[in-house]
C-alpha positions in Angstrom: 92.0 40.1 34.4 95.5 41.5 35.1 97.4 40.7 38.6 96.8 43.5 41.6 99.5 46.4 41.4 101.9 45.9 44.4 102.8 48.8 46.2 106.3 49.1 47.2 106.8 49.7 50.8 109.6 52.0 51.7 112.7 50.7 53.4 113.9 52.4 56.8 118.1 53.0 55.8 120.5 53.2 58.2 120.6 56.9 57.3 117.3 57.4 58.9 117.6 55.1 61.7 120.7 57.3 62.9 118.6 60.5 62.6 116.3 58.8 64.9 118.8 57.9 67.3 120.0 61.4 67.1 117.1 63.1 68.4 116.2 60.7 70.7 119.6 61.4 72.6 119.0 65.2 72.2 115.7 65.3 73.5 117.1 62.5 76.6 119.7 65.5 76.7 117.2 68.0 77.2 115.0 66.5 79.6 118.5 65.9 82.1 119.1 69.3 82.0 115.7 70.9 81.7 115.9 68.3 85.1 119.2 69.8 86.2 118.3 73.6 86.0 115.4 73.0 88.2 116.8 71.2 90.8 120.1 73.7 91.1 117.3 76.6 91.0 115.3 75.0 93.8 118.7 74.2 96.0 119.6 77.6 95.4 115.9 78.8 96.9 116.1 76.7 99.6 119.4 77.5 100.9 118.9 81.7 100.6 115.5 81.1 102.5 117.5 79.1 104.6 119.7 81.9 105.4 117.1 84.8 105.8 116.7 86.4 108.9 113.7 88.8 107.7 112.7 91.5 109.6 110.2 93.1 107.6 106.9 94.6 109.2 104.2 92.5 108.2 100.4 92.3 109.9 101.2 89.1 111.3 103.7 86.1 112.3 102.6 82.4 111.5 104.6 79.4 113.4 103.9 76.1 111.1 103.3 73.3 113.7 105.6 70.5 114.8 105.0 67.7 117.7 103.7 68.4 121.0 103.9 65.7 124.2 100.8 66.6 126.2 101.1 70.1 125.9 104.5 70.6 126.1 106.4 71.6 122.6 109.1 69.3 121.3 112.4 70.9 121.4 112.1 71.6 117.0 108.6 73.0 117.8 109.8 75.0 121.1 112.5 76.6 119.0 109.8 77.8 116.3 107.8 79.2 119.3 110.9 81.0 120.7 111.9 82.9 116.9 108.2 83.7 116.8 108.5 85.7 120.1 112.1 87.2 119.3 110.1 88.9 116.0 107.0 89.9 117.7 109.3 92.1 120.6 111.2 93.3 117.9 108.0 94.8 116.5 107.9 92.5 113.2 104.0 91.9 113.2 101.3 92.4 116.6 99.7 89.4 116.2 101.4 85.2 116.5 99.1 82.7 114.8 100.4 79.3 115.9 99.0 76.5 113.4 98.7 72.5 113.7 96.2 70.0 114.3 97.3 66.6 116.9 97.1 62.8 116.5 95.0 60.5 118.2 95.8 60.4 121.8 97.4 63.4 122.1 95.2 65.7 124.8 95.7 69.0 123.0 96.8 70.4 119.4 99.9 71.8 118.4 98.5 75.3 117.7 96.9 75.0 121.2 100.5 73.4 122.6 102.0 76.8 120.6 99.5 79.7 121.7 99.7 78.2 125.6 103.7 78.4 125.3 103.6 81.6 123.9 101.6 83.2 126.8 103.8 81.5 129.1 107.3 83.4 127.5 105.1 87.0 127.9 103.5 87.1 124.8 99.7 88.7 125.5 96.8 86.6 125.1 95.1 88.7 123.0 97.9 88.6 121.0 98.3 84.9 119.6 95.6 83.1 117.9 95.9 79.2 117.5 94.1 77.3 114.5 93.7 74.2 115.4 94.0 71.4 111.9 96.3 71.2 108.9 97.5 67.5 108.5 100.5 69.4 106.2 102.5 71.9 105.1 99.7 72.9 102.0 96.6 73.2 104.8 98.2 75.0 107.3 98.9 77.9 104.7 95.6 77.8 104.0 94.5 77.9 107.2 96.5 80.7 107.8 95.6 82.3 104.9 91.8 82.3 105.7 92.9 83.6 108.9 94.4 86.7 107.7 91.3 87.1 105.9 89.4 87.3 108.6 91.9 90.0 110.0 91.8 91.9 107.0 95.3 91.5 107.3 97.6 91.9 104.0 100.9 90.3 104.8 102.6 87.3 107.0 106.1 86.5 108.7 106.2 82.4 108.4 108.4 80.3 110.7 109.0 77.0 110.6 112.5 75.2 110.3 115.0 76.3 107.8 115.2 74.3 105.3 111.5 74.3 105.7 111.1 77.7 104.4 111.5 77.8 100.6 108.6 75.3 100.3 106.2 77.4 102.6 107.2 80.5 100.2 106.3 79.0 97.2 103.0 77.4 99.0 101.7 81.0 100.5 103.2 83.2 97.1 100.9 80.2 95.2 97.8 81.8 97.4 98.5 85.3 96.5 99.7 86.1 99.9 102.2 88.8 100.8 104.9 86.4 102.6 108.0 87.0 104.1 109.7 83.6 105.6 112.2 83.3 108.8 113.9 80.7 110.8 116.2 80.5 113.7 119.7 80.0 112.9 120.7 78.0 115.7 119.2 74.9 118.0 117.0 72.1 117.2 115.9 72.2 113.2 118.2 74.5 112.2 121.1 72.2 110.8 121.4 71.9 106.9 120.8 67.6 107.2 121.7 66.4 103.4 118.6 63.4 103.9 116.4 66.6 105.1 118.0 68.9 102.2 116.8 66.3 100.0 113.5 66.0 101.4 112.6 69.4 100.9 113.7 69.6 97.1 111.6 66.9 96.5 108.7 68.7 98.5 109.7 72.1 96.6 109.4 70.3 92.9 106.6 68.6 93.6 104.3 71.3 94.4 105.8 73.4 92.0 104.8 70.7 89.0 101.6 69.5 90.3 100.1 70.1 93.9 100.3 73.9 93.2 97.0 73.5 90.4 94.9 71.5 93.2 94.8 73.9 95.8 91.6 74.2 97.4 89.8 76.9 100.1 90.5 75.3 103.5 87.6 74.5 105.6 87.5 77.2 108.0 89.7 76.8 111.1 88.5 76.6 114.8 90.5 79.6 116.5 91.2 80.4 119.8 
């Protein structure tokens, strides 16, 4: 009976273990700059958003919510409010939907806090419709955007802060909406904060890689 064959096993050389090394830095390589590109592209989005001032007839204008002290706007969500109004008497869109749900305690919602403001600075009552919900950025779009349905309305003017506004493109474009985006240049959430700058590419990347595919239909909003 002769001994079992032995099969050679095949040494790793330092040839190969350099090759290894090699592509493991080249793909390292490509990840930081398949990293880098997006985050200069998204800083670049944000900061043109950040400096439009669109004026584009659209069927409506949509003011994203921000606090409210019982019933009265904070002095970010007042300034919102006030660009809202500025582009309806220019003629931008008839209708102002204000958006935004409240916390527990609070006596009213934002949207509510919004349309009542609104009325108060001349805007018709007929004219501003408040949807009362959207615990972020994500449901208040669709909110809105169940809203136009019902309007049979096409297109929509979003306001919110500046630095705000690249994210709430990306969210409405993501919904198939016709959106045109516009903040105030000036007063309370208007200033280009680094921490907030930061914030917001974050917010932008994040739905772009993965919140984007979980969008859902939005119960349907209790307007006023």
């Amino acid at each position: 009976m002769g001994s079992p064959t032995m099969t050679p096993t095949r040494m790793e050389t330092p040839r190969s273990r350099s090759r290894a090394r090699v592509w493991t830095v080249r793909v390292a390589l490509g990840l930081v700059a398949a990293v880098l590109v997006a985050a200069t592209a998204t800083a670049v989005d944000i900061v043109t958003s950040a400096r439009s001032y669109d004026t584009t007839p659209t069927d409506a204008i949509a003011v994203l919510g921000a606090s409210q002290y019982w019933g009265e706007p904070s002095p970010i969500f007042e300034n919102r409010l006030d660009h809202a109004r500025d582009l309806w008497a220019q003629g931008v869109a008839p209708i102002i939907i204000t958006v935004g749900g409240k916390i527990e305690g609070d006596i009213t919602t934002e949207a509510e806090a919004g349309r009542q403001y609104l009325i108060e600075q001349g805007v018709p009552p007929n004219e501003v419709i408040a949807l009362a919900g959207g615990a972020n950025t994500i449901e208040s779009i669709q909110m809105i955007d169940q809203q136009l349905e019902e309007l049979n309305a096409d297109s929509v003017t979003l306001v919110s802060d500046r630095l705000h506004l690249a994210r709430c493109k990306a969210i409405a474009r993501a919904m198939g909406l016709e959106v045109h985006v516009s903040g105030r240049a000036f007063s309370d959430g208007s200033s280009f904060q680094p921490e907030r700058m930061a914030r917001e590419m974050g917010g932008v990347l994040r739905f772009q890689l993965w919140d984007r595919w979980f969008i859902e239909d939005a119960a349907p909003p209790e307007s006023t």
